[in-house]
C-alpha positions as CSV (number, residue, x, y, z in Angstrom):
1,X,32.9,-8.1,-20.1
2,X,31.3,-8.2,-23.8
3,X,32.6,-5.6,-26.4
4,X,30.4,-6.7,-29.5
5,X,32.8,-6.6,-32.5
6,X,31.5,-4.8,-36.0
7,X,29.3,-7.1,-37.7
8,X,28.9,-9.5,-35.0
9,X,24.8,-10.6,-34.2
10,X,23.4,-8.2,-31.0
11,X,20.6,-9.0,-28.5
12,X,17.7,-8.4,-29.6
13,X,16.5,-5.2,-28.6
14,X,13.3,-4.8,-26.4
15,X,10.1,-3.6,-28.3
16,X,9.7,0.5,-27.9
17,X,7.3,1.3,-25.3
18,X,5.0,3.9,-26.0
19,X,6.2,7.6,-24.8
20,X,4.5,9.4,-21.7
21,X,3.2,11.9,-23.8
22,X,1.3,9.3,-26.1
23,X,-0.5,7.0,-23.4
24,X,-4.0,7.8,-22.8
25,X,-5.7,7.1,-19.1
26,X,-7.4,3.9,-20.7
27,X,-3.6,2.9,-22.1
28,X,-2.2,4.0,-18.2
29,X,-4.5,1.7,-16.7
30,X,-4.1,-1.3,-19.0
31,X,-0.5,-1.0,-18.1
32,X,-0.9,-1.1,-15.0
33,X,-3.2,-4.1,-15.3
34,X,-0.4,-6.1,-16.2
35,X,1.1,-5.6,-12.4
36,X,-1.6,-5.0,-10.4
37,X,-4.9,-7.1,-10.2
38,X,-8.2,-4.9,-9.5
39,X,-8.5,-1.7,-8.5
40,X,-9.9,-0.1,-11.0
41,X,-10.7,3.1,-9.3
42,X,-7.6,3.7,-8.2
43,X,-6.0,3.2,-11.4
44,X,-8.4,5.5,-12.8
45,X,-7.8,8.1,-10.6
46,X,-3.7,8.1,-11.3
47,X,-4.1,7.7,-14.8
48,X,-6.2,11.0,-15.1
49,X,-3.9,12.6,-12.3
50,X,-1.1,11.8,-14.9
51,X,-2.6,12.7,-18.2
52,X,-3.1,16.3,-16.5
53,X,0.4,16.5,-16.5
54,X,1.0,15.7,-19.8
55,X,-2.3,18.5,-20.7
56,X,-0.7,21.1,-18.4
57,X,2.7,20.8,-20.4
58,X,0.8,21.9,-23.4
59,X,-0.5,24.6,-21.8
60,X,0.7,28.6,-22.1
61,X,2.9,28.9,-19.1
62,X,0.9,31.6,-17.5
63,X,-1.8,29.5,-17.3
64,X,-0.1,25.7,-16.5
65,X,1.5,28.1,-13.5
66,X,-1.8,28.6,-12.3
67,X,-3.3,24.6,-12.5
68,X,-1.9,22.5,-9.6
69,X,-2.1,19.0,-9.3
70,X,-5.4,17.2,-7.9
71,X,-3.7,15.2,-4.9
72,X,-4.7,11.6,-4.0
73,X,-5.7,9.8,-1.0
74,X,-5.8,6.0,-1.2
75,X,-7.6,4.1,1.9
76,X,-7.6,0.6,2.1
77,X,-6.4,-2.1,3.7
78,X,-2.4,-3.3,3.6
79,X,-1.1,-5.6,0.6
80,X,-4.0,-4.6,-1.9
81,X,-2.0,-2.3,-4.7
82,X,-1.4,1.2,-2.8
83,X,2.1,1.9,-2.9
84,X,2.8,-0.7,-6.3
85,X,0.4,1.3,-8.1
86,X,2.4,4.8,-7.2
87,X,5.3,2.6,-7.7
88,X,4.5,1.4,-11.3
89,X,2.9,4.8,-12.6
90,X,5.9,6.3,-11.6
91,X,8.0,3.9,-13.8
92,X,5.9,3.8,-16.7
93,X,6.0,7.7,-16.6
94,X,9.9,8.2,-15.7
95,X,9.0,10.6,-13.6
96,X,11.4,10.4,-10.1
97,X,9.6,8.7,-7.3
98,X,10.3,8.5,-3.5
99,X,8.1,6.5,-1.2
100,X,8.3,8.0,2.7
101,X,6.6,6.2,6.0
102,X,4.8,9.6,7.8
103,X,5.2,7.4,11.0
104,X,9.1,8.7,10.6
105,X,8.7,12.0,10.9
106,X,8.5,14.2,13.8
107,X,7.1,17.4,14.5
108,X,9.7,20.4,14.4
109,X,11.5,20.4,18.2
110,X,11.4,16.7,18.4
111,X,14.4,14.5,17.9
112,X,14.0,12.5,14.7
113,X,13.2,13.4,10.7
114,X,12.2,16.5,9.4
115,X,9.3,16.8,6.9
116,X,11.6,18.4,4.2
117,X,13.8,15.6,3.5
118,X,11.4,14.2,1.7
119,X,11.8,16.8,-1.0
120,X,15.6,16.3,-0.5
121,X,14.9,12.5,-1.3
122,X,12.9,13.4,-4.1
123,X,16.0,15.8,-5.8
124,X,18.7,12.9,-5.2
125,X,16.5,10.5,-7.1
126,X,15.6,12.9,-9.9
127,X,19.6,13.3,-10.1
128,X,20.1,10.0,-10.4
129,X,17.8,9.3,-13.0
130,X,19.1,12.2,-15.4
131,X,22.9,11.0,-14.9
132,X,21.6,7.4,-15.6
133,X,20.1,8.9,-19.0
134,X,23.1,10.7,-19.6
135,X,25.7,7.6,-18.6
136,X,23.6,6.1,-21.2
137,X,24.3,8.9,-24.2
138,X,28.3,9.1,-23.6
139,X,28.7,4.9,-22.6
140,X,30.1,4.4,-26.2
141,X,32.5,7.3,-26.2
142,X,33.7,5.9,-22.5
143,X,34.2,2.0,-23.7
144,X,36.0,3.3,-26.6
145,X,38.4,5.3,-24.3
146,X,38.6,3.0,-21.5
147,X,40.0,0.2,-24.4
148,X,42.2,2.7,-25.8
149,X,43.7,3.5,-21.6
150,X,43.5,-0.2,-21.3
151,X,46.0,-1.4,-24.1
152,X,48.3,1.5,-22.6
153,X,48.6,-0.4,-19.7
154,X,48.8,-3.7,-21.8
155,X,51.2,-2.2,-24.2
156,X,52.9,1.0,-23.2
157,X,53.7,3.1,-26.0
158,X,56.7,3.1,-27.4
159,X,59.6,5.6,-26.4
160,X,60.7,8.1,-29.5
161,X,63.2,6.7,-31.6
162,X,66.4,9.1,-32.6
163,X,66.2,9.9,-35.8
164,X,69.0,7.7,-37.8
165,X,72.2,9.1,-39.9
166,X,72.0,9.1,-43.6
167,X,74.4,6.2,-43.6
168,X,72.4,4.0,-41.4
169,X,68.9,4.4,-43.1
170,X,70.3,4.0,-46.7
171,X,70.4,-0.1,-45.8
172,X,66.9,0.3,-45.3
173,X,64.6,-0.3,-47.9
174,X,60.7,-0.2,-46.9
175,X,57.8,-1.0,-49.4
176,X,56.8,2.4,-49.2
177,X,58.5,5.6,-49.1
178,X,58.0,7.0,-45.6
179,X,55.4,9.8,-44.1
180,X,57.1,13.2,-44.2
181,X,58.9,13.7,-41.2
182,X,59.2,10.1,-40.1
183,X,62.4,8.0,-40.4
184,X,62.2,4.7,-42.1
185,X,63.7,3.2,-38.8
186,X,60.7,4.5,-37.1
187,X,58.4,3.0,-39.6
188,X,59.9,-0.4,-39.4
189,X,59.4,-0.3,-35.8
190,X,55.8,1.0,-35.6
191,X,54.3,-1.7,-37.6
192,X,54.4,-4.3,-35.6
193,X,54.0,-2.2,-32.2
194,X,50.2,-1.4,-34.3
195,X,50.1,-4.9,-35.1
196,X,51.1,-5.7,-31.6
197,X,48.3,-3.7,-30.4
198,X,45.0,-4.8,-32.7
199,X,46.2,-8.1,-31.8
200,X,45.8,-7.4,-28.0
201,X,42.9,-5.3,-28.6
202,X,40.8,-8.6,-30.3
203,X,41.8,-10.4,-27.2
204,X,40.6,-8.0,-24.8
205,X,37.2,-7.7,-26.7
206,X,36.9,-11.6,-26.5
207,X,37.7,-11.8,-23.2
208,X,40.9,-14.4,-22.6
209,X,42.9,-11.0,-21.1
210,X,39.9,-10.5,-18.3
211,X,42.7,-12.1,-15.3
212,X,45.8,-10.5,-16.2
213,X,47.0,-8.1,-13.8
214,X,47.8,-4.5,-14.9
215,X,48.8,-1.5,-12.3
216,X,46.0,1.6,-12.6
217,X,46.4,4.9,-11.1
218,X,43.0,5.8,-9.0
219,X,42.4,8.7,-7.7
220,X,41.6,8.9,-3.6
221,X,39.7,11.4,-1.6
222,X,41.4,11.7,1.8
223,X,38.2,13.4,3.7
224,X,38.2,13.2,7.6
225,X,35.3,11.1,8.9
226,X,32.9,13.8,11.1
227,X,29.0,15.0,11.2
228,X,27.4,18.0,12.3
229,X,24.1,17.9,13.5
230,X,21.9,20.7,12.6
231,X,17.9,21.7,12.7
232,X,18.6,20.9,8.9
233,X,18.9,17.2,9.7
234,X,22.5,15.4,9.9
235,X,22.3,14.1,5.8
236,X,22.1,17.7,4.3
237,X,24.7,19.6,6.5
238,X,27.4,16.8,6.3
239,X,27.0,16.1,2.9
240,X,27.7,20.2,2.3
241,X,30.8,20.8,4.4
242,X,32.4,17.8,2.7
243,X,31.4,19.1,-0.5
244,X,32.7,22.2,0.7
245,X,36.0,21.0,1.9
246,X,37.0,18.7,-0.6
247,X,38.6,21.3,-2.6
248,X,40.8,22.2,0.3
249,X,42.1,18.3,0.9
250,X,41.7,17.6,-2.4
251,X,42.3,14.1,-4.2
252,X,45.1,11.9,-3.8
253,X,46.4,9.3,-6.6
254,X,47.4,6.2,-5.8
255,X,48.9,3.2,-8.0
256,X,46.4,0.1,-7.6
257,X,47.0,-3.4,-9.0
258,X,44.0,-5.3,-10.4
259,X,42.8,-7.6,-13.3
260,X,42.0,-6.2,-16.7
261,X,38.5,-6.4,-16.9
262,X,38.0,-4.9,-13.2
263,X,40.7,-1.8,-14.6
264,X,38.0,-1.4,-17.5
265,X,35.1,-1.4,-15.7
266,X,37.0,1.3,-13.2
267,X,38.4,3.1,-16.3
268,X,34.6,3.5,-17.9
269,X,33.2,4.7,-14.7
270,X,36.1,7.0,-14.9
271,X,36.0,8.2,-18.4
272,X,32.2,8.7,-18.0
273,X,32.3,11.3,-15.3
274,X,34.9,13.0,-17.0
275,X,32.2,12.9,-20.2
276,X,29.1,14.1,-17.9
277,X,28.6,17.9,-17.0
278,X,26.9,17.3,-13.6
279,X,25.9,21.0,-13.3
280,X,23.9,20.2,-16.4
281,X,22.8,17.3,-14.8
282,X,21.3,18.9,-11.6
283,X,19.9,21.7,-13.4
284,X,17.8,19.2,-15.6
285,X,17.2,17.0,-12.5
286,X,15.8,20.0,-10.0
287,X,13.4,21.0,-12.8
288,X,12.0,17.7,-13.3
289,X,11.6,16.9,-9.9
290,X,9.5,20.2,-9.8
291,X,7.5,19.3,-12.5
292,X,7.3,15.9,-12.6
293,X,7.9,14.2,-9.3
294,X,5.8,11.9,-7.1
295,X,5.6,11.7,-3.3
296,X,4.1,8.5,-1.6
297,X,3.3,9.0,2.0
298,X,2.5,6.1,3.2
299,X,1.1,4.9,6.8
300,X,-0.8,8.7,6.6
301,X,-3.6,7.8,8.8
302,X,-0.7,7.0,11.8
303,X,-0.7,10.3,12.3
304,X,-4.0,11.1,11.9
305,X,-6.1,11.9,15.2
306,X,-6.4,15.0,17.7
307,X,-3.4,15.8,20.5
308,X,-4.6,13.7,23.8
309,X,-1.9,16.3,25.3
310,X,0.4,13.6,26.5
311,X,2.0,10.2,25.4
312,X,4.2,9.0,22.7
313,X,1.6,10.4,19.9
314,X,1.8,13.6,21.4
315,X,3.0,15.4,18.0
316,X,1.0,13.6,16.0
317,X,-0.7,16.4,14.6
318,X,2.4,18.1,14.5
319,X,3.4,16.0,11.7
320,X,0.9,16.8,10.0
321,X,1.0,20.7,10.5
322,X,4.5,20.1,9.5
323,X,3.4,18.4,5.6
324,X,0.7,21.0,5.2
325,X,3.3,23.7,3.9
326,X,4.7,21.2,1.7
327,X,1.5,19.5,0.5
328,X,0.3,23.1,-0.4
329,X,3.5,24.2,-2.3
330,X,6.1,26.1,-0.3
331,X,10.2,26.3,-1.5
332,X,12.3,24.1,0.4
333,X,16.1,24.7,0.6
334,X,18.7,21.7,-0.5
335,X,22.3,21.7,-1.3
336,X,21.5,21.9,-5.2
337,X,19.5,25.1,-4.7
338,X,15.6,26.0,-3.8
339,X,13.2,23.6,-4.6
340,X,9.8,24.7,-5.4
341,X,7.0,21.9,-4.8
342,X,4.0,23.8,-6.4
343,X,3.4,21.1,-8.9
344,X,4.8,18.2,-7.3
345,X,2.1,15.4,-6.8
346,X,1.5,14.0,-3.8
347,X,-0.4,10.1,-3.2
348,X,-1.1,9.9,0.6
349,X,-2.4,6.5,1.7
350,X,-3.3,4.6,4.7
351,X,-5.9,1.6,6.2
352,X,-7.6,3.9,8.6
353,X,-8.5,0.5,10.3
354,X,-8.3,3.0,13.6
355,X,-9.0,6.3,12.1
356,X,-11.1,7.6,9.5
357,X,-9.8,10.3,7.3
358,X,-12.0,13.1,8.5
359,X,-9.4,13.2,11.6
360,X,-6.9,14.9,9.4
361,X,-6.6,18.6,10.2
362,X,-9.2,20.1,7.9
363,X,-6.5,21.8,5.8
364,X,-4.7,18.2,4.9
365,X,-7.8,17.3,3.6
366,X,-8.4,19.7,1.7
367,X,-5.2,19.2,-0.1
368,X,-5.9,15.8,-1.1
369,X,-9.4,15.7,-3.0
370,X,-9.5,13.1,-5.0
371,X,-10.2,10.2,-2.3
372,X,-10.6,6.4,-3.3
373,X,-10.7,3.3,-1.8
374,X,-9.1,-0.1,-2.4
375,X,-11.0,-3.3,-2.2
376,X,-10.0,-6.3,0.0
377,X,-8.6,-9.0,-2.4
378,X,-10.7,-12.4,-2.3
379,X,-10.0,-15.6,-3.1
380,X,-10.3,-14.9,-7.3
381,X,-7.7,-12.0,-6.7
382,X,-5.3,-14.6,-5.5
383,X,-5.7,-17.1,-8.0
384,X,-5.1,-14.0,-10.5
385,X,-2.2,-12.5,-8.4
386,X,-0.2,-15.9,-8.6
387,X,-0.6,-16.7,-12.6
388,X,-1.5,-13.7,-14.3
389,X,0.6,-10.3,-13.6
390,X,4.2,-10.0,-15.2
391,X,6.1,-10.2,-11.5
392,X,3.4,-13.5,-10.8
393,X,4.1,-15.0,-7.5
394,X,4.6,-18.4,-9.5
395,X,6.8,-17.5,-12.0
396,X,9.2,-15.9,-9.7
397,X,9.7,-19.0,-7.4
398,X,9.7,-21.0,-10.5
399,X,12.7,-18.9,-11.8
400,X,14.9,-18.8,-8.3
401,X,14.2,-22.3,-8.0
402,X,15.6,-23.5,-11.4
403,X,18.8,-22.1,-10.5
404,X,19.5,-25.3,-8.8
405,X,18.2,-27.8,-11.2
406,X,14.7,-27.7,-9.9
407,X,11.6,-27.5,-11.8
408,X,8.7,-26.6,-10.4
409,X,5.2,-27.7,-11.9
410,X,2.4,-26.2,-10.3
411,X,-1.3,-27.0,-11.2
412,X,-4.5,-25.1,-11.1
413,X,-5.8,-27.5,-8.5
414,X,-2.8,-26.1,-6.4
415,X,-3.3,-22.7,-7.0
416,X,-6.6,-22.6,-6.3
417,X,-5.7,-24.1,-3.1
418,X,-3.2,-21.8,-2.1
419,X,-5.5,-18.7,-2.7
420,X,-8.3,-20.0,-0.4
421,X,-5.8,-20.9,2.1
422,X,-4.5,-17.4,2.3
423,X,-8.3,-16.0,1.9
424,X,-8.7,-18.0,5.2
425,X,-5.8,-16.8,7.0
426,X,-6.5,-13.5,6.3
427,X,-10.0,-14.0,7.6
428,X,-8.9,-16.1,10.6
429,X,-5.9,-13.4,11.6
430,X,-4.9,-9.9,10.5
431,X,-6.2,-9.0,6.8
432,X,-2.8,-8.0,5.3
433,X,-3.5,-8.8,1.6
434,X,-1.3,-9.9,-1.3
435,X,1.7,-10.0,1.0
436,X,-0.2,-13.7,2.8
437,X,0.6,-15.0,-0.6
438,X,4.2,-14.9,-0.2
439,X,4.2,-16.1,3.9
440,X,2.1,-19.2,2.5
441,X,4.3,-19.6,-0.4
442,X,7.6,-20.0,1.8
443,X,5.5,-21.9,4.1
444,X,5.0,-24.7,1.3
445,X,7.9,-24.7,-0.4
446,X,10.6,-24.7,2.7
447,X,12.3,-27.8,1.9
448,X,12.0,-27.7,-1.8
449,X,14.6,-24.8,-1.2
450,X,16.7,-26.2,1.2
451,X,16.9,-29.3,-0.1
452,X,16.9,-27.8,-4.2
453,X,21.2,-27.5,-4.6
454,X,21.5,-31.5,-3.3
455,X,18.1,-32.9,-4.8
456,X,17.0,-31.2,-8.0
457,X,14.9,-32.8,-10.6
458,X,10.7,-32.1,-10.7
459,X,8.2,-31.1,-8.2
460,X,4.9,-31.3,-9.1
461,X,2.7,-29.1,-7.1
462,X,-1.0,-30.1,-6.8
463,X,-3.5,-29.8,-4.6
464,X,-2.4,-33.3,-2.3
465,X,1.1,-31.6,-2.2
466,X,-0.3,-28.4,-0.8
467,X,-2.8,-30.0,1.8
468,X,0.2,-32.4,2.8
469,X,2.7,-29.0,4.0
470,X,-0.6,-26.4,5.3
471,X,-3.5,-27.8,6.2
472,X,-3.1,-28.3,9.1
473,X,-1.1,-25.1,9.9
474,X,-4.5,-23.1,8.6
475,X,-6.9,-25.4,10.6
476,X,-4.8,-24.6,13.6
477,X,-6.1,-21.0,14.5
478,X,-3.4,-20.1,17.1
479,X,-0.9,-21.9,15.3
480,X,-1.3,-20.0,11.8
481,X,-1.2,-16.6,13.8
482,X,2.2,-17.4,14.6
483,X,3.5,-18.9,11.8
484,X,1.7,-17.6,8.5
């Protein structure tokens, strides 16, 4: 727990990015350059898809009504940038973000997942965004009364003091003539209960009272533990009747003890509810996940394909009849009211190693006109994917590692050889992309991490160190397909 104390030297606070409203699509897709290696096109495609947005804000609303987003199908092999470019343009526009497997979703009649939870997905994380913006606005009001509640429970108040006869407080003689309506006795005895207190409150900022046990008075909902399964699905119905009947058992309090600094942390989360009008919050939060939110379907072309009539992918195109409505723009009901999803935008993406995207139903693909496809990664990819982007492969096994006292040095010799190893189990077994780097990664590196809490010191990676722990794994055909 850190309370900075008035004068005292801050972090230093991260450089302002640029708002959504400012970035061009050239200044969209140099962002994302610094997470995702290649793909221009893709890129290109999102950053206009997102500019749009910020045009159609500027727009008369009679007319932004009528312009609907340009929807987006990505095809292209796994582990080349689909769902971490939706993913980062998502997060570099603050606009909520859910990403949904089609394979997971049933047609209506069939036991599993309805369609329309995405859109209930989508208006949970949209609330949770605004709340986080607004936890930040009021978290200086709460630490300030969380302290305050703290040193009550450090230092009660104290009780009234009778006021004193006239013979009693003529002994007293204070520096200063007392407040109207307070005794000199009182006076005397409030200074050093304030004293008392600043003292206490200096402590707590620094820390030494973090262990010291104090009793807190939390607050309990007794709710009985049941589910009712309807056509709705089992999250939305449940999640109503206890909101419904939580009035009716209402909230118990109950007197906890535990240690200062885990009664502050409870007291701020307590004090910034109490600070946070969550109708305003959900009101904000349905409207931008309207306006502004992004579906991912991912794994679209698993349900792509005609009915053979029979079999487990009998309702394949069921699923897909079943997104059409939603796709198109259609008002789907949630606990926090209708949701409209007219001007949500939707990125649908898939291999289509055994499909092609002309088996969608016609009117799928109609909703999804802007279509472009990802490049398989080669060898140079790698090489860049490891070094270069801000989440590098390298740097993040460098950080985990130097945890326990290990510091790893990789050279370029050594990268070089991990990307063609990958390249070659790629070629060699499935094509899965990126995501070899991190099997071949582990692969070296497995007792550098077990060993790293007893061992420590340097490990210089190079090329030798690389061909020592794969080599022969890669050279080994049916030996890499198991193991990388």
């Amino acid at each position: 727990m850190v309370i900075y104390l008035p004068g005292e030297q801050r972090e230093p606070e991260p450089e302002p990015q640029p708002s959504f409203d400012e970035l061009t699509p050239r200044e969209i897709v140099a962002e994302l350059d610094k997470y995702i290696v290649g793909q221009n096109a893709a890129k290109r495609a999102v950053a206009v898809a997102l500019r749009n947005r910020v045009r159609r804000q500027k727009l008369p609303a009679e007319v932004a009504e009528e312009i609907l987003p340009k929807n987006i199908l990505m095809i292209g092999p796994t582990g080349v940038g689909k769902t971490e470019i939706a993913r980062r343009l998502a997060r570099l526009a603050g606009c909520p973000f859910i990403k949904v497997e089609a394979s997971k979703y049933t047609e209506v009649g069939y036991v599993g997942r309805d369609v329309e939870s995405m859109v209930r997905d989508l208006v949970e994380t949209s609330i949770d965004m605004i709340r986080e913006e607004k936890l930040d606005e009021v978290a200086e009001r709460a630490d300030q009364t969380a302290e305050e509640r703290v040193l009550d429970l450090l230092l009660p108040p104290s009780s009234p003091v009778p006021v004193p006869s006239p013979s009693s407080s003529s002994s007293l003689t204070p520096d200063a003539p007392p407040a109207p309506g307070i005794s000199p006795t009182e006076v005397l005895r409030r200074e050093p209960a304030d004293r008392t207190r600043e003292k206490l409150r200096a402590q707590l900022r620094e820390g030494k009272l973090d262990q010291r046990m104090v009793e807190v008075e939390v607050r309990e909902r007794a709710m009985p533990s049941f589910e009712i399964i309807t056509n709705q699905g089992v999250e939305e119905m449940d999640v109503n009747v206890k909101d419904m009947l939580s009035g009716l058992f209402g909230q118990q309090k109950k007197k906890r003890k535990m240690t200062v600094a885990d009664a502050f942390e409870y007291l701020i989360q307590e004090e910034e509810n109490k600070l946070i009008d969550m109708d305003q919050v959900t009101r904000a939060a349905v409207e931008r996940a309207e306006q502004m939110g992004i579906i991912f379907i991912d794994e679209i072309d698993k349900v792509a394909g005609r009915e053979s009539g029979h079999g487990p992918d009998v309702s394949r195109e069921g699923v897909q009849r079943d997104i059409l409505p939603i796709v198109e723009g259609s008002t789907v009901n949630t606990k926090h009211g209708p949701i409209k999803t007219d001007h949500v935008l939707f990125i649908a993406a898939g291999a289509f190693h055994m499909s092609k995207p002309s088996d969608l139903i016609p009117e799928l693909q109609g909703r999804l006109p802007i279509r472009v496809e990802l490049d398989s990664l080669t060898a140079e990819d790698f090489k860049t994917i490891l070094t270069q982007p801000k989440n590098a492969l390298v740097e993040q096994y460098k950080a985990l590692l130097a945890t326990d006292g290990v510091t790893l040095d990789f050279r370029d010799d050594a990268i070089e050889q991990l990307a063609n190893f990958a390249m070659t189990v790629n070629e060699q077994t499935e094509n899965i992309g990126a995501r070899r780097l991190h099997t071949v990664l582990e692969r070296m590196l497995e007792d550098v991490s077990f060993e790293a809490p007893e061992n420590g010191g340097i490990v210089v990676v190079d090329r030798d160190y690389v061909q020592k722990r794969l080599a022969d794994v890669v050279a080994n055909a049916d030996l890499s397909g198991y193991i990388l």
